[in-house]
N, C-alpha and C positions, 0 to 999 in steps of 0.2 A: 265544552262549556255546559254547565249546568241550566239554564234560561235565557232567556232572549239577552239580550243588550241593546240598551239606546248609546248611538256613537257618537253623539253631536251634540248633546242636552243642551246647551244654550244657541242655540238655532233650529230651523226650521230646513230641513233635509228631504229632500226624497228620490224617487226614481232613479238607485244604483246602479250603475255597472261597476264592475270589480274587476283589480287582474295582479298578477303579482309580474312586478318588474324589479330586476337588483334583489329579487329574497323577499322581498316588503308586500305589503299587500297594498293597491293603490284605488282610493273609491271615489267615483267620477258621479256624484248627486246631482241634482238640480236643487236651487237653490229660491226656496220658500218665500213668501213676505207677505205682509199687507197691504195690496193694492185698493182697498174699497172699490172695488170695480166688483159690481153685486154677482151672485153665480146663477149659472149658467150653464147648458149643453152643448154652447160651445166653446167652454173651458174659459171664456174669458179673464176669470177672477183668479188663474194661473199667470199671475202676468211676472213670469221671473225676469230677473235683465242681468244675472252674473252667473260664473261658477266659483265655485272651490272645489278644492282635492286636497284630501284626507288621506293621511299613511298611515300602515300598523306595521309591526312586527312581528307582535302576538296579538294571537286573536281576541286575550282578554289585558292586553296591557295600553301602554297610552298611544291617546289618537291624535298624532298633529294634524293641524289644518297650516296647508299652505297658501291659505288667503284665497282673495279674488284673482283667478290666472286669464279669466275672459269678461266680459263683458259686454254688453248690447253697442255700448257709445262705440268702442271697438271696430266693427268688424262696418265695410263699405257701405254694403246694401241691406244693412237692417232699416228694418220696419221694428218689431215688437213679440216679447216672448221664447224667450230662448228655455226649451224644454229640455227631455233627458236628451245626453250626449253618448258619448260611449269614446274609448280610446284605444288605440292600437301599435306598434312600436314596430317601425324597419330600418335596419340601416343606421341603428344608432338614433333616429330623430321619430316622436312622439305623433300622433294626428291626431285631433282631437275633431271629431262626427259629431255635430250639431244642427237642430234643427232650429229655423227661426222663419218667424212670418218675413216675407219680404216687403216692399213699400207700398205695393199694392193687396197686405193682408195675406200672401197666397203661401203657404208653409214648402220652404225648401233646404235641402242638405248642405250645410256647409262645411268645412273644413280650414282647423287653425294648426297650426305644428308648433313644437317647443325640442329644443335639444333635450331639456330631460322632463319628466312624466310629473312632475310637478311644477312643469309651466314657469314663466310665463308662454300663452300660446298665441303666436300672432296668427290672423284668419286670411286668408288667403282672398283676392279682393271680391270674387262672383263665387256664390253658391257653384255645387256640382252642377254638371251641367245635364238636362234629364229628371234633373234630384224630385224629390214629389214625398208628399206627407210626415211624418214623425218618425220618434223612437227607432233610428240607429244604433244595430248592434252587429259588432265585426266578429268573426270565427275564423281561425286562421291555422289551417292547415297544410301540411308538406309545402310551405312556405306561400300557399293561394289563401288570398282575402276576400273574404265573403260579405256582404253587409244583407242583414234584414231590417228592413224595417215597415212602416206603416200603423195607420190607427184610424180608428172612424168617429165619427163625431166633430169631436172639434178637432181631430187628428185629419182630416180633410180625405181621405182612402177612399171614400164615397162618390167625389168628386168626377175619379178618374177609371176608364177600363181602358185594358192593352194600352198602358203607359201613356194615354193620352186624355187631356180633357176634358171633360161633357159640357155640357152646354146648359145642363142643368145636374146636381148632385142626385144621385139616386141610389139609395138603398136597395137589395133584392126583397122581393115578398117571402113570409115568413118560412113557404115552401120551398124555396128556390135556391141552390146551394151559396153559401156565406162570402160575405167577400175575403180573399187572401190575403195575410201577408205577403209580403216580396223578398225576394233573394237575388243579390247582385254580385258578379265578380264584380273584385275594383281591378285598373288598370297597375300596369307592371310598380309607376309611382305611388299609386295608394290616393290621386288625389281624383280621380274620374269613376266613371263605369266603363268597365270593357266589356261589357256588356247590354243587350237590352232587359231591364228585369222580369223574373219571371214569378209565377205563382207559387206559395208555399201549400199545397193543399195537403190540408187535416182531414183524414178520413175514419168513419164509423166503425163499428167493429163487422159491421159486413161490406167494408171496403167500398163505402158510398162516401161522396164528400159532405161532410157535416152541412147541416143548412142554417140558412139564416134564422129561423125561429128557434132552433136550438141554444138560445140562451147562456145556458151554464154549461156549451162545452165550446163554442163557437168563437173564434177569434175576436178581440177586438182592439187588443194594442197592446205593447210592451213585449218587443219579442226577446229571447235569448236563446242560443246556442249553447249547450256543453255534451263532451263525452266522456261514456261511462261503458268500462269493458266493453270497448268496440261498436257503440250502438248510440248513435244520435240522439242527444233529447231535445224537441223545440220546444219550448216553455214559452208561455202568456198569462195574457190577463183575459177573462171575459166582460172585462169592463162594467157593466150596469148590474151585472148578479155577481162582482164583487169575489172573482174567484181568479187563485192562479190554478194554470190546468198544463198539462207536458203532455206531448206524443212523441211517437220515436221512430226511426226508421233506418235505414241502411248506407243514406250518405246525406251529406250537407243541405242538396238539391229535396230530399222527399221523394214519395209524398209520407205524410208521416200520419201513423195511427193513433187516434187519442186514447190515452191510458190511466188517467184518472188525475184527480185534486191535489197541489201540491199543499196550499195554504188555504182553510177554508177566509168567510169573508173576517177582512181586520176594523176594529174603526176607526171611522171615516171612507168617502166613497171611491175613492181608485185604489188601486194593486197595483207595484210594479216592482222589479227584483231584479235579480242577481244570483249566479249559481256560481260556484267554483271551489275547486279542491284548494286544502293550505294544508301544510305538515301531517298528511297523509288523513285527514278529514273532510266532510263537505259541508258547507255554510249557504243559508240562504240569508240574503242581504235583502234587504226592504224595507216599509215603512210605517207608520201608523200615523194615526191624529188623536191620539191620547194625551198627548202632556198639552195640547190645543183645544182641551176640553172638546175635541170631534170635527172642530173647522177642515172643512177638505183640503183650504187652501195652504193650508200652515201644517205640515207634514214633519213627524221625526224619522230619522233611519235609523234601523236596528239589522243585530245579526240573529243567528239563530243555528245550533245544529242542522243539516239534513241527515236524514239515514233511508238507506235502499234495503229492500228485501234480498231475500235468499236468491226471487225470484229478476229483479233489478226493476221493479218497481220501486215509486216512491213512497215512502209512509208518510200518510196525510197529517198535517199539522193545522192546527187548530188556533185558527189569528187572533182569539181574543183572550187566549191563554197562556200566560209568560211561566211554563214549565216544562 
């Protein structure tokens, strides 16, 4: 494709996950609106309460939307805010990884399934159990499922150390190495942890783990998984300086080394994406707030070429330029 693409023009889209199931391409957004609830650092004025899923064929041909498949009224033990989701397929039946505040505000992993990948998805009645902060994203290899997730801010990651917690929220000082993403086997069903999570650590180029003042290279939510000849990419957001950034490393676990900018910043204030191969090209899936005259809260998604060097680095792409 020659320039970007918006997929959704008469709505408000953002935070993709992508995956091809049946040939198709299937994009799992969270789902925009106007809540007048004023903005805020701790995302409040994010206040989505459905999904849709959108199919492709081709990457520049037509986009069906298969409606609303979730909902907040839906699922048991909601509270408020159902953010990015991400989806996964075993066995013939769909799961669909959702984050949402529970009835006491506190952000946890849920899980709905549907026999086919455009829903309906019914939610399972309790959050994971363990589950803790945002932005769930599955990787699934030699038939093991892997979830990352986490976010700080109003993604709550601040809250908790060793899986547990605090008693009061605290960030590290500007020196002091950044907080992690997380990495979880799921259990043999795909609806649990069979495991305890562990730390995703992003390291410097002299094999130091990045620190929390490091701003423009430092985790701070939106994670994804893909691979490319043989070599892990973990891809993010740095969230406040408004940048996607990938490290790579040698398996699923890490730790992984940062290797540079995939999208500098777009407008409007968050990043989040989507990476994956379709008929033998790679795409990056994400979002802007340009047709919302810059509103953060009211997001479009778009796709876009990727391309890798000789060296299997990415070539930085430039988010406020649709060429």
């Amino acid at each position: 494709m020659k320039k970007p693409r918006y997929l959704a023009p008469n709505d408000f889209m953002a935070d993709p996950s992508v995956h091809i199931f049946d040939g198709k391409l299937y994009i799992y957004p969270s789902h925009d609106r106007e809540s007048g609830i004023p903005e805020n650092d701790n995302g409040d004025h994010f206040d989505m309460n459905d999904y849709h899923v959108f199919s492709m064929e081709d990457i520049e041909g037509d986009v069906t939307d298969h409606g609303v498949v979730l909902k907040v009224a839906d699922i048991p033990w909601a509270g408020r805010q159902l953010w990015d989701c991400d989806v996964a397929c075993k066995n013939g039946k769909y799961y669909m990884y959702f984050p949402l505040k529970d009835k006491n505000d506190i952000f946890r992993i849920g899980v709905a399934v549907s026999n086919k990948p455009y829903g309906k998805f019914i939610p399972q009645p309790h959050p994971i159990p363990g589950s803790y902060s945002i932005d769930p994203a599955v990787f699934v290899e030699d038939g093991v499922y892997y979830m990352y997730f986490g976010g700080i801010w109003g993604g709550q990651l601040q809250r908790y150390r060793n899986n547990k917690a605090l008693e009061a929220a605290c960030i590290p000082a500007d020196e002091e190495p950044s907080l992690c993403p997380k990495i979880v086997r799921l259990s043999d069903d795909i609806l649990c942890f069979a495991e305890e999570p562990r730390d995703v650590e992003i390291l410097d180029e002299n094999g130091k783990p990045l620190k929390q003042g490091d701003t423009k290279r430092r985790f701070f939510e939106a994670s994804w998984m893909h691979k490319y000849k043989g070599i892990y990419y973990f891809s993010y957001s740095t969230g406040d300086t408004h940048l996607l950034c990938y490290a790579t490393g040698d398996n699923p676990y890490g730790p992984f080394t940062y290797r540079g900018i995939i999208l500098t910043p777009v407008v409007g204030w968050t990043t989040h994406h989507a990476i994956i191969e379709f008929n033998e090209k790679w795409y990056l899936f994400y979002h802007d707030c340009v047709p919302s005259g810059g509103k953060t809260w009211l997001r479009s998604l778009k796709v876009r070429e990727l391309e890798y060097n000789d060296d299997g680095t990415i070539k930085t792409m430039d988010g406020t330029i649709d060429n």
